[in-house]
C-alpha positions in Angstrom: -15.5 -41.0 -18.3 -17.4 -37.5 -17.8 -21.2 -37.4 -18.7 -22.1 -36.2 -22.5 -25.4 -35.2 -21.3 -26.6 -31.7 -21.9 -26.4 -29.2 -19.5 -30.1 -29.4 -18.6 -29.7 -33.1 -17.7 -26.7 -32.8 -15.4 -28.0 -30.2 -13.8 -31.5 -32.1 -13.2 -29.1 -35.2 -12.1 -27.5 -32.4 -10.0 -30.6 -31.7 -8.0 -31.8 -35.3 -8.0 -28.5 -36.2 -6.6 -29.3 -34.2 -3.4 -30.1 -35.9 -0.3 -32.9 -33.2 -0.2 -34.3 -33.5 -3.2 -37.6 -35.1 -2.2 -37.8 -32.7 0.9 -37.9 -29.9 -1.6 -40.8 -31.7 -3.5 -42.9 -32.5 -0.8 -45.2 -30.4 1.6 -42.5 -29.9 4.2 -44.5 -30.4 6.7 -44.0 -31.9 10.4 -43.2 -35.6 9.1 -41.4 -34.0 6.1 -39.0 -32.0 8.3 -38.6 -35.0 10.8 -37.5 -37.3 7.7 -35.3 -34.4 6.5 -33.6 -33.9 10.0 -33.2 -37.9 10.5 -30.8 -37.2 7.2 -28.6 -35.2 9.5 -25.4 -37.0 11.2 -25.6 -36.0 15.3 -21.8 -36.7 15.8 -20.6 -34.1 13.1 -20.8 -30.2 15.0 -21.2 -28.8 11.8 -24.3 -30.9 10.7 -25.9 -28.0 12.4 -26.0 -26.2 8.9 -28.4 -29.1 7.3 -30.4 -29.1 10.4 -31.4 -25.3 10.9 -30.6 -24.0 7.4 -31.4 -26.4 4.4 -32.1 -23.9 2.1 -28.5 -22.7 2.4 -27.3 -26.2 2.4 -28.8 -26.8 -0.9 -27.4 -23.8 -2.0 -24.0 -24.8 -1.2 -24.1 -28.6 -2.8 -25.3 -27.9 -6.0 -22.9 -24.9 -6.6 -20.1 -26.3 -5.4 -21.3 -29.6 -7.4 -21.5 -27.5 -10.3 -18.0 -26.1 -9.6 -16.0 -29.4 -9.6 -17.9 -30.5 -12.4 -16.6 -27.7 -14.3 -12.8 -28.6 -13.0 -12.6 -26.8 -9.9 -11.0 -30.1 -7.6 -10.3 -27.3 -4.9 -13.8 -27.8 -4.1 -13.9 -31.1 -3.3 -13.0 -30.2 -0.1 -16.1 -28.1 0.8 -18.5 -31.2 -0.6 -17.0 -33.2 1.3 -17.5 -31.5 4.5 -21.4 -30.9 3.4 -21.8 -34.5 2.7 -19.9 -35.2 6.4 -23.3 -33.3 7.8 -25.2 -36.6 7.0 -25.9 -39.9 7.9 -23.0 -42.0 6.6 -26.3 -44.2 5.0 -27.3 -40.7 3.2 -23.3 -40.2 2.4 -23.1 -43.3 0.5 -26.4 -42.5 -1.6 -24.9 -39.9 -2.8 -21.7 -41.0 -3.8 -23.9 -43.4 -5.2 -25.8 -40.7 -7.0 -23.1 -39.1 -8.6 -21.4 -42.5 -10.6 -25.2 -43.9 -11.6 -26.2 -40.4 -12.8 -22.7 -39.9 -14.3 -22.3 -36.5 -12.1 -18.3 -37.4 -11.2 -15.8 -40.3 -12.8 -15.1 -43.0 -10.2 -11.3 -40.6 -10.0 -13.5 -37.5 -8.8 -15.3 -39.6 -6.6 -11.9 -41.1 -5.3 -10.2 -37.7 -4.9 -13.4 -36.5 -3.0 -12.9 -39.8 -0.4 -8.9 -38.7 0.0 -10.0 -35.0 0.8 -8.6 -34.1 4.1 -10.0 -31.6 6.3 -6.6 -30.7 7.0 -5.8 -29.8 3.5 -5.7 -25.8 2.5 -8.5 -24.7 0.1 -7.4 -22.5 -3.0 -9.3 -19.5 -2.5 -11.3 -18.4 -5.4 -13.3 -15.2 -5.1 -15.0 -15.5 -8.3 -15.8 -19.0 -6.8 -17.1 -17.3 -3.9 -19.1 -14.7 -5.7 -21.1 -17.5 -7.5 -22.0 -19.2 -4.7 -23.2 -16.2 -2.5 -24.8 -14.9 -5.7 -26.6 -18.8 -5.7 -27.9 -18.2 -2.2 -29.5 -15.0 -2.7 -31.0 -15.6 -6.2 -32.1 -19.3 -6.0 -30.6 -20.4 -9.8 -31.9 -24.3 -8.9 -35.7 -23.4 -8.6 -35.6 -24.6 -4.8 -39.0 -24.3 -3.5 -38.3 -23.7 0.5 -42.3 -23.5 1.9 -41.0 -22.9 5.0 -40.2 -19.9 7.4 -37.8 -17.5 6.0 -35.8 -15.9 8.3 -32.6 -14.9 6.5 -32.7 -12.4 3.8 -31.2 -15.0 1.5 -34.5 -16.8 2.2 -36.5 -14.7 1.6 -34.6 -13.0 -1.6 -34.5 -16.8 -3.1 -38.2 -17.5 -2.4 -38.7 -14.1 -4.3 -36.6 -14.9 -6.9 -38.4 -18.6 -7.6 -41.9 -17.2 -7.4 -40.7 -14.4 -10.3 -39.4 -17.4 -12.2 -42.6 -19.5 -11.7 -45.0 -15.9 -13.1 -42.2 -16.3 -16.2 
């Protein structure tokens, strides 16, 4: 059965729900980062996003959380290959996650397990214009007190500091 929770709650069980939640609240410091990279799977070549660009990772799960909570099972394709970047130990937290918070019905959850990375992905643009417009204006309130080296960084750290002076 979906969630009747408000808006506000699912999206807070949205962001909880990430495997970098705590990274985000913390200092993000030396040990911080280390704890944060130890999330990371070694065998998967893509994992190289969640190592060397969190912020973008981030990015990417809650939107396209957000997307197949609002219908779109063509993305359960793309969380499943973010969640493939992690420790299979992190992977089952958040499947975890998203039945105890109510995020995805045990079906979802199913249907995310049977997505092949063989499968073709519907392309959406709109779908893809959210997302990129995600990365750039930081909508979740991720606070990344690290080195920004891509624009999107640095636009999103903008964009959070405006909201925190509002």
């Amino acid at each position: 059965m979906e969630s009747s929770k408000k808006p506000n709650n699912i999206s807070i069980a949205i962001g909880e729900s990430s495997p970098l939640f705590e990274y985000w609240k913390s200092s993000q410091n030396k040990i911080d980062e280390e704890k944060r990279l130890n999330k990371a799977s070694n065998q998967f070549p893509a994992a190289g996003l969640f190592k060397q660009e969190p912020y973008k990772w981030e990015m990417l799960y809650q939107s396209i959380v957000r997307e197949i909570k609002k219908g779109d099972l063509s993305s359960l394709k793309g969380l499943k290959l973010l969640i493939n970047m992690l420790q299979e130990n992190e992977q089952k937290k958040i499947i975890e996650n998203f039945l105890t918070k109510e995020i995805f019905t045990e079906e979802i959850i199913e249907q995310l397990m049977k997505a092949s990375d063989k499968s073709t992905t519907k392309k959406n643009p709109i779908r893809f214009l959210r997302i990129l417009f995600a990365i750039f204006t930081n909508p979740y309130c991720i606070n990344n007190k690290g080195k920004k080296t891509h624009i999107y960084e640095k636009t999103g750290s903008m964009f959070y500091s405006l909201r925190k002076l509002i």
